[in-house]
HTML snippet that shows the backbone in 3Dmol.js (N, CA, C, O; Angstrom):
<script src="https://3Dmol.org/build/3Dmol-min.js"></script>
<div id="view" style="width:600px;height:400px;position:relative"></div>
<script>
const pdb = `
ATOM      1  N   UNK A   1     -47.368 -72.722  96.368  1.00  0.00           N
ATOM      2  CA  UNK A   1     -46.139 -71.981  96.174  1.00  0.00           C
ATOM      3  C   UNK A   1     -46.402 -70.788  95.254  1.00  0.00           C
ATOM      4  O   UNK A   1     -47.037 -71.022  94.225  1.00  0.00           O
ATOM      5  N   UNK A   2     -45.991 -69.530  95.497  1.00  0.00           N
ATOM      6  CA  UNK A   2     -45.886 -68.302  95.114  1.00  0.00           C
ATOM      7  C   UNK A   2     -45.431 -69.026  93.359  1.00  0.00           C
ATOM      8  O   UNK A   2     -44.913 -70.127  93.170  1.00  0.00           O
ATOM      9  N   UNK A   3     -45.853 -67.926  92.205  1.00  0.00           N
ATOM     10  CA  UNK A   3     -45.854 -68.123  91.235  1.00  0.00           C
ATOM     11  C   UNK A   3     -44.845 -66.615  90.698  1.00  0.00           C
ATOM     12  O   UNK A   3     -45.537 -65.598  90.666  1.00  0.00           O
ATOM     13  N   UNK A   4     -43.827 -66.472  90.426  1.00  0.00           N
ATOM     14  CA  UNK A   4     -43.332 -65.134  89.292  1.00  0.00           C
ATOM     15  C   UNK A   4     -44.429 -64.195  88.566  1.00  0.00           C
ATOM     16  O   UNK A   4     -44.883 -63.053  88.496  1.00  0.00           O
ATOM     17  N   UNK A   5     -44.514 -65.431  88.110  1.00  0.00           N
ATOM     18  CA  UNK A   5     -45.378 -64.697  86.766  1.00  0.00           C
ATOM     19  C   UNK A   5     -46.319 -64.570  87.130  1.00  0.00           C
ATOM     20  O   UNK A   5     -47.037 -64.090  86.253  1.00  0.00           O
ATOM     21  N   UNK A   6     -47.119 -64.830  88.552  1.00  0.00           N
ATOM     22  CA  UNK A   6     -48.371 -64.043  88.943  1.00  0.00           C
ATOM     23  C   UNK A   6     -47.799 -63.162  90.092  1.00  0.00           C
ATOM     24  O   UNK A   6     -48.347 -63.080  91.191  1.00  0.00           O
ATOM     25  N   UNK A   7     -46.892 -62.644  89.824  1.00  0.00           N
ATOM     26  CA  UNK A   7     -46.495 -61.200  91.077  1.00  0.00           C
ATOM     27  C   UNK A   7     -47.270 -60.445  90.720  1.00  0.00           C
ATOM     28  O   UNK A   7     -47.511 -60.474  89.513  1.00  0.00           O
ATOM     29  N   UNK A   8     -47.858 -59.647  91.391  1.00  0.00           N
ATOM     30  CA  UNK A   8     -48.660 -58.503  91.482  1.00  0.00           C
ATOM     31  C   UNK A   8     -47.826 -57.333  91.131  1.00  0.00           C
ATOM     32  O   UNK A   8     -46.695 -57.222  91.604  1.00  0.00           O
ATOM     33  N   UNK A   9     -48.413 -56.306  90.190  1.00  0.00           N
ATOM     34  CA  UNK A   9     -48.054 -55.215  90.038  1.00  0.00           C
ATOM     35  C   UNK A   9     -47.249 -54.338  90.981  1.00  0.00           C
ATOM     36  O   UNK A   9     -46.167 -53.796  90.754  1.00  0.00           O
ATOM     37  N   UNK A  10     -48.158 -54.296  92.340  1.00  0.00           N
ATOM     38  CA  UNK A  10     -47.953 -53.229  93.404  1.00  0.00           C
ATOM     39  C   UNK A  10     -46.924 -53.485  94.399  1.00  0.00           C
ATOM     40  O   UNK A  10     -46.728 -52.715  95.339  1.00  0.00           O
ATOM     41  N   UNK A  11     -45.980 -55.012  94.125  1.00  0.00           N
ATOM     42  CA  UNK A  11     -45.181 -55.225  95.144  1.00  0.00           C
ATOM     43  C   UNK A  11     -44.004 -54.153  94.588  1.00  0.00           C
ATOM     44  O   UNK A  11     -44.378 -53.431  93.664  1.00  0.00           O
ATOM     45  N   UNK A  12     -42.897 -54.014  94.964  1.00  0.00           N
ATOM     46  CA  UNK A  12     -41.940 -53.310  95.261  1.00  0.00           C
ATOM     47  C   UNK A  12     -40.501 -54.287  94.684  1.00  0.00           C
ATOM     48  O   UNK A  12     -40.203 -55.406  95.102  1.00  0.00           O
ATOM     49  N   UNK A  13     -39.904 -53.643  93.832  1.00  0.00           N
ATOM     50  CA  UNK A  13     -38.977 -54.895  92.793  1.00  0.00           C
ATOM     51  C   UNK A  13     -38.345 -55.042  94.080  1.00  0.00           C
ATOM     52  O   UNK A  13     -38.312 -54.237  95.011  1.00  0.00           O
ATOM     53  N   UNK A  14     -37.818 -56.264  93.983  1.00  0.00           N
ATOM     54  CA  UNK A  14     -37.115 -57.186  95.143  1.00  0.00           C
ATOM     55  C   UNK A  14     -37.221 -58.303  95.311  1.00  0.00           C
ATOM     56  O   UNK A  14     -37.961 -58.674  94.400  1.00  0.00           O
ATOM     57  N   UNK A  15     -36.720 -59.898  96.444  1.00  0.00           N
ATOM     58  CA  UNK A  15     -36.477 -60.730  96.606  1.00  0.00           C
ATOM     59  C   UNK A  15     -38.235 -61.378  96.677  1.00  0.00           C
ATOM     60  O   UNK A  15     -38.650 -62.377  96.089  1.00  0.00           O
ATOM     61  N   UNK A  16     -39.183 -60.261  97.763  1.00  0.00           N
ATOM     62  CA  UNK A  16     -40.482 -60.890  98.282  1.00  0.00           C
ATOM     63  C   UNK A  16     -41.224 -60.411  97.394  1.00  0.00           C
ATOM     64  O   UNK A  16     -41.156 -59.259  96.964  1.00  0.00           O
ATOM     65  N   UNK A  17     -42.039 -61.313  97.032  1.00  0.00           N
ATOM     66  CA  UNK A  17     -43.533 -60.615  96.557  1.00  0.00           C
ATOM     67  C   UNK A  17     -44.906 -61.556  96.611  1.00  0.00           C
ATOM     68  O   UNK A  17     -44.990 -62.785  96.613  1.00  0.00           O
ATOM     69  N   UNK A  18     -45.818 -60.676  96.649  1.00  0.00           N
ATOM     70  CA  UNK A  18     -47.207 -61.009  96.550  1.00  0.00           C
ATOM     71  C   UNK A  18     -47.945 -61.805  95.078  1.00  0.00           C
ATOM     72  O   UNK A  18     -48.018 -61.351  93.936  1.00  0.00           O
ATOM     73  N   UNK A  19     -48.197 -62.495  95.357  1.00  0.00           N
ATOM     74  CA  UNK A  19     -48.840 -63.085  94.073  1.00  0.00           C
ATOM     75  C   UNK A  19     -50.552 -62.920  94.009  1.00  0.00           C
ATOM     76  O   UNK A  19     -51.192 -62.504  94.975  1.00  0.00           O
ATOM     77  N   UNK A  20     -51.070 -63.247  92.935  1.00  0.00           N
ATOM     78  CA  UNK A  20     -52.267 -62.894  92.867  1.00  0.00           C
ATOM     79  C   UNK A  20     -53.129 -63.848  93.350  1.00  0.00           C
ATOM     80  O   UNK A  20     -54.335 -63.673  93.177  1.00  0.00           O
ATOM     81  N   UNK A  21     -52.633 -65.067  94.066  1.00  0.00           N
ATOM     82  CA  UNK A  21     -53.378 -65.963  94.713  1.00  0.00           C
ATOM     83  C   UNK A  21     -53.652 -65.594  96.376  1.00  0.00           C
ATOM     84  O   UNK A  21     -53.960 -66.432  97.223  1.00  0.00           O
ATOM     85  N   UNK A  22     -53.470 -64.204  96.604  1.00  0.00           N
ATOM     86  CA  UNK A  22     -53.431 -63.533  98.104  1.00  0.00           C
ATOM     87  C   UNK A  22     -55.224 -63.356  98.168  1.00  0.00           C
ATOM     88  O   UNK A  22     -56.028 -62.919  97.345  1.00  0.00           O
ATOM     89  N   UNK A  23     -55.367 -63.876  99.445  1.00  0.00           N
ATOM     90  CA  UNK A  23     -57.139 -63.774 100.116  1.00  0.00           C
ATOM     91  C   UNK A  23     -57.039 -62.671 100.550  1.00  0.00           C
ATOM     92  O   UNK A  23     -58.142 -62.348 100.992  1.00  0.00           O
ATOM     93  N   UNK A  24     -55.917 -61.448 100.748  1.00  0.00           N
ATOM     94  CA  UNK A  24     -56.261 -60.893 101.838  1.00  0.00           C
ATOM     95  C   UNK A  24     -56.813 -61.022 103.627  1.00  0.00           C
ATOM     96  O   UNK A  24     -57.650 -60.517 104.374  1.00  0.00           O
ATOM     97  N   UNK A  25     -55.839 -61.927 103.654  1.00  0.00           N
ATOM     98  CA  UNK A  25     -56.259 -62.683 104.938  1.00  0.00           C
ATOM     99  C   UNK A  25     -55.884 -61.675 106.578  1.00  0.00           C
ATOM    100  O   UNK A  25     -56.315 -61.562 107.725  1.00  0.00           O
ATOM    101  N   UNK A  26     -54.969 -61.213 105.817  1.00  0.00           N
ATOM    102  CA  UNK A  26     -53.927 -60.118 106.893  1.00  0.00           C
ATOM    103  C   UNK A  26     -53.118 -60.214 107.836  1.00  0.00           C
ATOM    104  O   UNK A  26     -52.858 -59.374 108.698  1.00  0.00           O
ATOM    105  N   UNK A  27     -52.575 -61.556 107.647  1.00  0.00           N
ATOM    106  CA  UNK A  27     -51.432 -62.451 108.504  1.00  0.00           C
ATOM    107  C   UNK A  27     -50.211 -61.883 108.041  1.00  0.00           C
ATOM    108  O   UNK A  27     -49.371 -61.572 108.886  1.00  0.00           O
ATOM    109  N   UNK A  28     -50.001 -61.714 106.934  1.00  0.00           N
ATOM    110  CA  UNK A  28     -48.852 -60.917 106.858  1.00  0.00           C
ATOM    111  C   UNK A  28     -48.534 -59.839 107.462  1.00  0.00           C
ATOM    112  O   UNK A  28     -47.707 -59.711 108.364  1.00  0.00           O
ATOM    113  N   UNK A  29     -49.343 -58.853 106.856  1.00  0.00           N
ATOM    114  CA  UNK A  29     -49.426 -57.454 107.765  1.00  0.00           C
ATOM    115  C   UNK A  29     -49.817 -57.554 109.320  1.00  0.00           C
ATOM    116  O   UNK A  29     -50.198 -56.532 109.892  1.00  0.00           O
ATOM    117  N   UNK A  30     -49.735 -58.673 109.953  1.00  0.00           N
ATOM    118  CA  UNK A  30     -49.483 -58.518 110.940  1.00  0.00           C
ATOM    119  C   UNK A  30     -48.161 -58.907 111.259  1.00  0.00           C
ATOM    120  O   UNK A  30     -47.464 -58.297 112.071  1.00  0.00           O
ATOM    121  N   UNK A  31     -47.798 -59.927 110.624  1.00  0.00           N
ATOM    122  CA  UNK A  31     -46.500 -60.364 110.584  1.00  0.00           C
ATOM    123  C   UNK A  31     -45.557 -59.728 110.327  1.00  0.00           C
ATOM    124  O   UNK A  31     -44.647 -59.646 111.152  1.00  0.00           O
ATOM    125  N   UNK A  32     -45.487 -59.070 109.077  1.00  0.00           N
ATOM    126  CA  UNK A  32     -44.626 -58.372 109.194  1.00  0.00           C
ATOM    127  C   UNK A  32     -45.000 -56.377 108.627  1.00  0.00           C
ATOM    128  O   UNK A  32     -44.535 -55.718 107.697  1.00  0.00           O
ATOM    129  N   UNK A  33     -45.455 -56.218 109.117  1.00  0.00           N
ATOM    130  CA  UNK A  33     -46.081 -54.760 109.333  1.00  0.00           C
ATOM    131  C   UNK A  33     -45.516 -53.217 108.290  1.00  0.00           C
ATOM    132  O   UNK A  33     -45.876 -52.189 107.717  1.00  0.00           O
ATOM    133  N   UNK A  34     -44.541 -53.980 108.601  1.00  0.00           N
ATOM    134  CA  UNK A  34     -42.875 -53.159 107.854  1.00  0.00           C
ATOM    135  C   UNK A  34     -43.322 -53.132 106.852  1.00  0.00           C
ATOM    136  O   UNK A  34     -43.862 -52.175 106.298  1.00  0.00           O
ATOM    137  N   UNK A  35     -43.140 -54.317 106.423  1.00  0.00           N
ATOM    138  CA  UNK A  35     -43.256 -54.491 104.543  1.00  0.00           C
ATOM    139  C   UNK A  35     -44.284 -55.239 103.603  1.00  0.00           C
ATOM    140  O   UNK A  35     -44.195 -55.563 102.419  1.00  0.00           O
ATOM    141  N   UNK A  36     -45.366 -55.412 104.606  1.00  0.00           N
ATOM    142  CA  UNK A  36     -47.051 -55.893 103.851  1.00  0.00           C
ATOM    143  C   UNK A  36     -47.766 -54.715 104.150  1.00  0.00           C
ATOM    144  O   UNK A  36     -47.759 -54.021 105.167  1.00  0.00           O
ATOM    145  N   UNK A  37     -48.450 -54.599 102.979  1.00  0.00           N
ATOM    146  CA  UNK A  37     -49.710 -53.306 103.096  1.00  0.00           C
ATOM    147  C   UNK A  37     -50.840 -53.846 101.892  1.00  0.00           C
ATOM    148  O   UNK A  37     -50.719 -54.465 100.834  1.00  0.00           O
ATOM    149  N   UNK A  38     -51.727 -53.398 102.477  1.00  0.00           N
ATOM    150  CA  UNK A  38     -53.051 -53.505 101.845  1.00  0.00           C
ATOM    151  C   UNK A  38     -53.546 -52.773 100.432  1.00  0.00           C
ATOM    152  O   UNK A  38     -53.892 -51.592 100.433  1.00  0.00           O
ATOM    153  N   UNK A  39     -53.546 -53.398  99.514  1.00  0.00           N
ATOM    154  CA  UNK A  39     -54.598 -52.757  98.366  1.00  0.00           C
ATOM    155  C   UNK A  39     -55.898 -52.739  98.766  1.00  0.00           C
ATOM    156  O   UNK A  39     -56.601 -53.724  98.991  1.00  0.00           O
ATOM    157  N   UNK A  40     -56.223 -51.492  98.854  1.00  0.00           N
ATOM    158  CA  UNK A  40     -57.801 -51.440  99.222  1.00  0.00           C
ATOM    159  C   UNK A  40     -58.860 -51.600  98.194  1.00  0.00           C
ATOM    160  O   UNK A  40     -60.051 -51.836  98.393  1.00  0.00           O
ATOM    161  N   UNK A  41     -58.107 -51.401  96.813  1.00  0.00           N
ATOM    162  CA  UNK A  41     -58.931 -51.394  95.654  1.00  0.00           C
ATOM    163  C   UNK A  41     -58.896 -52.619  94.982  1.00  0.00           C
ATOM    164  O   UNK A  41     -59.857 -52.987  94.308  1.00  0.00           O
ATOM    165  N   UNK A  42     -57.965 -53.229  95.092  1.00  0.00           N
ATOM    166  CA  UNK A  42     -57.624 -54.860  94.625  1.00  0.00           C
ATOM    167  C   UNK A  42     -57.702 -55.509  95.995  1.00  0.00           C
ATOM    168  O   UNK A  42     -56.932 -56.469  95.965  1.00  0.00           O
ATOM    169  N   UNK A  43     -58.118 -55.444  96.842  1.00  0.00           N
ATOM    170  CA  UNK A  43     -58.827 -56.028  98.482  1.00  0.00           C
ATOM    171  C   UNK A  43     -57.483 -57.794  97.947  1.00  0.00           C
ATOM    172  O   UNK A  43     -57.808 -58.845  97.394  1.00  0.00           O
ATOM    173  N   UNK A  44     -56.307 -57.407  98.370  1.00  0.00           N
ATOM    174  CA  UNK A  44     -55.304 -58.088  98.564  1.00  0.00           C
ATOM    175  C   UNK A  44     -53.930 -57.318  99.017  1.00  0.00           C
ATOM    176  O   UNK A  44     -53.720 -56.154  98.675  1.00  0.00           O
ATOM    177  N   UNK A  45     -52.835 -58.225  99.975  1.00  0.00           N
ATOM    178  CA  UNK A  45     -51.682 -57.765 100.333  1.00  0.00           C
ATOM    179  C   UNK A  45     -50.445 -57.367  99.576  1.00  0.00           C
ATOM    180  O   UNK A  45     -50.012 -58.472  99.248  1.00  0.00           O
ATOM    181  N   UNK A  46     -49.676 -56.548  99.134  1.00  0.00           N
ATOM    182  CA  UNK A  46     -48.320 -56.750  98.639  1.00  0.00           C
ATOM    183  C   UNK A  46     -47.214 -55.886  99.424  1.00  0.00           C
ATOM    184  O   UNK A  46     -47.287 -55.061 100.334  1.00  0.00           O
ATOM    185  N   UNK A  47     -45.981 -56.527  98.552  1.00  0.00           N
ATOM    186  CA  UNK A  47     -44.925 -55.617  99.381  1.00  0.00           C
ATOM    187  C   UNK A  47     -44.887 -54.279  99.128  1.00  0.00           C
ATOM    188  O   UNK A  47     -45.207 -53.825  98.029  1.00  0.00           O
ATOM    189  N   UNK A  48     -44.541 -53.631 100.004  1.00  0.00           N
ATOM    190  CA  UNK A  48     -44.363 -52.423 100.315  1.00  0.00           C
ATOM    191  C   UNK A  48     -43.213 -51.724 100.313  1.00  0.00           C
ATOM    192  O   UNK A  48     -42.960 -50.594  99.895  1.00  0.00           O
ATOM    193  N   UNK A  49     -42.721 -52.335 100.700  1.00  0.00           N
ATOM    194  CA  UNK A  49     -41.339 -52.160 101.547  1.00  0.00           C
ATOM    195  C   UNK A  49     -40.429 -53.182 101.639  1.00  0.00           C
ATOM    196  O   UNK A  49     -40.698 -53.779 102.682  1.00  0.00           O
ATOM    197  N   UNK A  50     -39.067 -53.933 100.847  1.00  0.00           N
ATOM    198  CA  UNK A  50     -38.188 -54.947 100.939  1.00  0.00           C
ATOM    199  C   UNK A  50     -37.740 -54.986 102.105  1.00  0.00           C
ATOM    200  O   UNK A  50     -37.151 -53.971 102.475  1.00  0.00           O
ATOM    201  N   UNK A  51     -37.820 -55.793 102.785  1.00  0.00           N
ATOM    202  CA  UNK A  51     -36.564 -55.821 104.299  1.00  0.00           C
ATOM    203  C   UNK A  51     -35.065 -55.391 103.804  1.00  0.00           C
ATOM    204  O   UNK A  51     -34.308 -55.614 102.859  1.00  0.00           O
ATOM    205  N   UNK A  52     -35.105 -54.550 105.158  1.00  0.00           N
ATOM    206  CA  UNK A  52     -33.795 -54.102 105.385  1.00  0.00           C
ATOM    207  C   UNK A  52     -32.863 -54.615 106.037  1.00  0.00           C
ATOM    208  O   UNK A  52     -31.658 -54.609 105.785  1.00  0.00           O
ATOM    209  N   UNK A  53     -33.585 -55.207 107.146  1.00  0.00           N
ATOM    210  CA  UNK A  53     -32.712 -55.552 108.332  1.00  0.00           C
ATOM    211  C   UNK A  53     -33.391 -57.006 108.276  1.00  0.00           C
ATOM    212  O   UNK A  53     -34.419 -57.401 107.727  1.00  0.00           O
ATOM    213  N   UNK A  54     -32.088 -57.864 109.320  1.00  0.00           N
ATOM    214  CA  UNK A  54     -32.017 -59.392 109.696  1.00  0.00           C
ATOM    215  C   UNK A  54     -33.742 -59.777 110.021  1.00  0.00           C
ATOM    216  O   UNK A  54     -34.450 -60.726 109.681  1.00  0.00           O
ATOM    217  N   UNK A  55     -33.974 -58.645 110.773  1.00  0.00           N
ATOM    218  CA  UNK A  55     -35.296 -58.986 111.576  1.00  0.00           C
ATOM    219  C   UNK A  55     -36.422 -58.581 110.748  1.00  0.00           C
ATOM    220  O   UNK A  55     -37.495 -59.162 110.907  1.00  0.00           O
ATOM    221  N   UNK A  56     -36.304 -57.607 109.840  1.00  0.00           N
ATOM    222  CA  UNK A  56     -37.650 -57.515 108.682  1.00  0.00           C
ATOM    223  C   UNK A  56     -37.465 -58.798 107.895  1.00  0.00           C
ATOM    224  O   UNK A  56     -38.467 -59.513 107.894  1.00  0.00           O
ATOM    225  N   UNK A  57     -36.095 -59.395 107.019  1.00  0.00           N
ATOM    226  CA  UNK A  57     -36.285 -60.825 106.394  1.00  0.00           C
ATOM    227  C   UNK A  57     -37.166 -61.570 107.034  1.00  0.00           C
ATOM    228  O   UNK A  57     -38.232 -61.914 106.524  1.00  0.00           O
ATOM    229  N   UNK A  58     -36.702 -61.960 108.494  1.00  0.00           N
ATOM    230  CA  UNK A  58     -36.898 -63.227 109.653  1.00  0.00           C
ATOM    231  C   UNK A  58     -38.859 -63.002 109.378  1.00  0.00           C
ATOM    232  O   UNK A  58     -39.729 -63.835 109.126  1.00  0.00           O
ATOM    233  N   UNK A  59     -38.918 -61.539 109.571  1.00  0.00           N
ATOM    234  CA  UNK A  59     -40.374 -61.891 109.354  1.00  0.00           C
ATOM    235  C   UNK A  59     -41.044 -61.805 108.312  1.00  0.00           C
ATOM    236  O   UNK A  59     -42.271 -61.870 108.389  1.00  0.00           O
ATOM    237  N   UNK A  60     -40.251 -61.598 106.793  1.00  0.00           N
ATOM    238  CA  UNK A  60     -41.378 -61.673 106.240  1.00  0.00           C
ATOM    239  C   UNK A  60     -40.816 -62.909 105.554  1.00  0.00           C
ATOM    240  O   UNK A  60     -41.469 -63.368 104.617  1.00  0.00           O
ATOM    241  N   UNK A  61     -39.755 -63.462 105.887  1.00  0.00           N
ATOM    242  CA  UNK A  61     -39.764 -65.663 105.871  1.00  0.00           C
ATOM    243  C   UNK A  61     -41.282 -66.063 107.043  1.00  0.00           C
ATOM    244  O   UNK A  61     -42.214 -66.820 106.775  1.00  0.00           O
ATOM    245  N   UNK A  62     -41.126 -65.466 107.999  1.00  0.00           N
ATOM    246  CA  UNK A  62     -42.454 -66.014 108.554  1.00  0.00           C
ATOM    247  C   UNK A  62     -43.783 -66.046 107.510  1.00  0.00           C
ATOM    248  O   UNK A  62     -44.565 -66.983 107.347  1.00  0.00           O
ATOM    249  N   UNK A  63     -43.784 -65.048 107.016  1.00  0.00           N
ATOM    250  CA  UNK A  63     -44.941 -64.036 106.826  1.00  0.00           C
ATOM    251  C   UNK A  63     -45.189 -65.375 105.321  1.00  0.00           C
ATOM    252  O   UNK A  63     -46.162 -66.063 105.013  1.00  0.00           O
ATOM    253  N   UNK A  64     -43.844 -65.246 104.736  1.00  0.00           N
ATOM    254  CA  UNK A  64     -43.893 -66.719 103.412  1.00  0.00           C
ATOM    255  C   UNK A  64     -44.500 -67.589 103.769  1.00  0.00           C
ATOM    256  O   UNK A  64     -45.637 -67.864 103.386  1.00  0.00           O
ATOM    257  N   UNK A  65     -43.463 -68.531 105.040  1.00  0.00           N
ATOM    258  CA  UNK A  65     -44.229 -69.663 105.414  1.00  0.00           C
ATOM    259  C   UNK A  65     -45.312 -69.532 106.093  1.00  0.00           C
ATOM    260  O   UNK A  65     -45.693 -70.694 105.945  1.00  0.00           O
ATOM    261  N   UNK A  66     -46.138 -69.047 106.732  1.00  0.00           N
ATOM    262  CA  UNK A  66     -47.323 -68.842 107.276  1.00  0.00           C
ATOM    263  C   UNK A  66     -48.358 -68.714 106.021  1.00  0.00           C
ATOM    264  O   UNK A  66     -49.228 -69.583 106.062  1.00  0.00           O
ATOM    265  N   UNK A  67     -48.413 -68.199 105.383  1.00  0.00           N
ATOM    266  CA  UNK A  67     -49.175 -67.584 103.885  1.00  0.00           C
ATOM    267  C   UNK A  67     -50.400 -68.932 104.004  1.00  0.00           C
ATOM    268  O   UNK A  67     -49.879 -70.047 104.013  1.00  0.00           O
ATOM    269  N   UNK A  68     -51.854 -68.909 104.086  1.00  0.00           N
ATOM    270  CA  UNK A  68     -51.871 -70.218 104.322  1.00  0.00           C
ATOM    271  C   UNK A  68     -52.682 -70.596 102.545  1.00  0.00           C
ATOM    272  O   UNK A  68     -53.414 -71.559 102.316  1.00  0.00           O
ATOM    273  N   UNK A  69     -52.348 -69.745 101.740  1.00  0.00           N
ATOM    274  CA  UNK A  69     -52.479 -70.032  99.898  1.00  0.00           C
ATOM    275  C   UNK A  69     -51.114 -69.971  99.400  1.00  0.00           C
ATOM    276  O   UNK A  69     -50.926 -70.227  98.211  1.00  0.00           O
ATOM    277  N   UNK A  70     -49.996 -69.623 100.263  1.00  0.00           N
ATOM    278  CA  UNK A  70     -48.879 -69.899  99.632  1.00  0.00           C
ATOM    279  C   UNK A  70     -48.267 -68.847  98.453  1.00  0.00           C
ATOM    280  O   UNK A  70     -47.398 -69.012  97.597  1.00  0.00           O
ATOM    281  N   UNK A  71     -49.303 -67.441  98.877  1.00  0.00           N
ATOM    282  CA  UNK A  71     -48.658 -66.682  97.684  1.00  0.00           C
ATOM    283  C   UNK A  71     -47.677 -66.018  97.751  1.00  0.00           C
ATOM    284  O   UNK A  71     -47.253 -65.629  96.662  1.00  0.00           O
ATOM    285  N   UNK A  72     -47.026 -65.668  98.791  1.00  0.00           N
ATOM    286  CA  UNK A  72     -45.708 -64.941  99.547  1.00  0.00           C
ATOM    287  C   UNK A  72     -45.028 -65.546  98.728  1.00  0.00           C
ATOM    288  O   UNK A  72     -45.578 -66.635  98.560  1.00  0.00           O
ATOM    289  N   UNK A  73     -43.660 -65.428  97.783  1.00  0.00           N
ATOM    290  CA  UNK A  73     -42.970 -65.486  97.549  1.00  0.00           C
ATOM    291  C   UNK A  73     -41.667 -64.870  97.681  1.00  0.00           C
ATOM    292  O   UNK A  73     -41.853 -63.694  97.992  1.00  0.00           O
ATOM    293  N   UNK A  74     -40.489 -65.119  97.590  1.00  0.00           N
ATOM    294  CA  UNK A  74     -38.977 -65.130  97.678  1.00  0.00           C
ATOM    295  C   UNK A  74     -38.042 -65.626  96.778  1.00  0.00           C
ATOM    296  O   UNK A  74     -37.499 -66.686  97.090  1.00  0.00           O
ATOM    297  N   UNK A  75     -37.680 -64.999  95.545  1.00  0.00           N
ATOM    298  CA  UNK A  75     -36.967 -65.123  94.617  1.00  0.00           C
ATOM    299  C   UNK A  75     -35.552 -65.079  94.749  1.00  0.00           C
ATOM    300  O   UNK A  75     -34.753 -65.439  93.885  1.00  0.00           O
ATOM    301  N   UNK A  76     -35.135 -64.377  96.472  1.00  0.00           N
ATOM    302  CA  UNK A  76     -33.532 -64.461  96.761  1.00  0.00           C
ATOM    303  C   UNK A  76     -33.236 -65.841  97.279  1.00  0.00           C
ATOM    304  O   UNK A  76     -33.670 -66.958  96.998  1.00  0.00           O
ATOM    305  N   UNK A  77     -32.226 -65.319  98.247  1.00  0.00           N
ATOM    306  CA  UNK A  77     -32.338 -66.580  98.857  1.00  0.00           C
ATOM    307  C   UNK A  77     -33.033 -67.182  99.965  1.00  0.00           C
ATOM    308  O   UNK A  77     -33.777 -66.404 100.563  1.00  0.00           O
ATOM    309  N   UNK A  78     -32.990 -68.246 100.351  1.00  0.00           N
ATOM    310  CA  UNK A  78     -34.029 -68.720 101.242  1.00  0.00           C
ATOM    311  C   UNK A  78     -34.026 -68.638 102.392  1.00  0.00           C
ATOM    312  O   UNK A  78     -32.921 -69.004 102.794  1.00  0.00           O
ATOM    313  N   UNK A  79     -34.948 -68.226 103.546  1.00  0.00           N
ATOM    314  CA  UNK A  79     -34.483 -68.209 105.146  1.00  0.00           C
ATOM    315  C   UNK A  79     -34.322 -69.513 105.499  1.00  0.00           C
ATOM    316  O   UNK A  79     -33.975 -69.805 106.644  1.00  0.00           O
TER     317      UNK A  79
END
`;
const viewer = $3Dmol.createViewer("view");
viewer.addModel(pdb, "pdb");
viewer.setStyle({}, {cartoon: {color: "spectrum"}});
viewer.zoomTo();
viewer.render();
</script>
């Protein structure tokens, strides 16, 4: 489970974020494209971009539960 207090700098204040337990695996950013992007210099994912719409949440709740270290986090409410 995603940790607060290890959110990453580079996510974007909001509900989702990246924690520092991210492999860089790139399931997110495929998942949800919108609002995961790559640190190339810290070779890990964060948010980018908060969902806007029903269908950016839907996927980046996928993008949470899929996470397969569990660092995706969601501090709003839950899908």
């Amino acid at each position: 489970m995603a940790e607060r207090a290890n959110r990453l700098e580079t996510n974007r204040p909001g509900p989702f974020y990246v924690d520092s337990e991210c492999i860089d695996c790139d399931l997110c950013r495929e998942i949800a494209p919108e609002n995961f992007e790559r640190d190339e210099e810290e070779g890990n994912s964060f948010v980018y971009k908060q969902p806007e719409t029903d269908e950016e949440r839907e996927q980046c709740e996928e993008a949470r539960d899929s996470c397969p270290v569990e660092a995706i986090g969601n501090d709003g409410e839950e899908g």
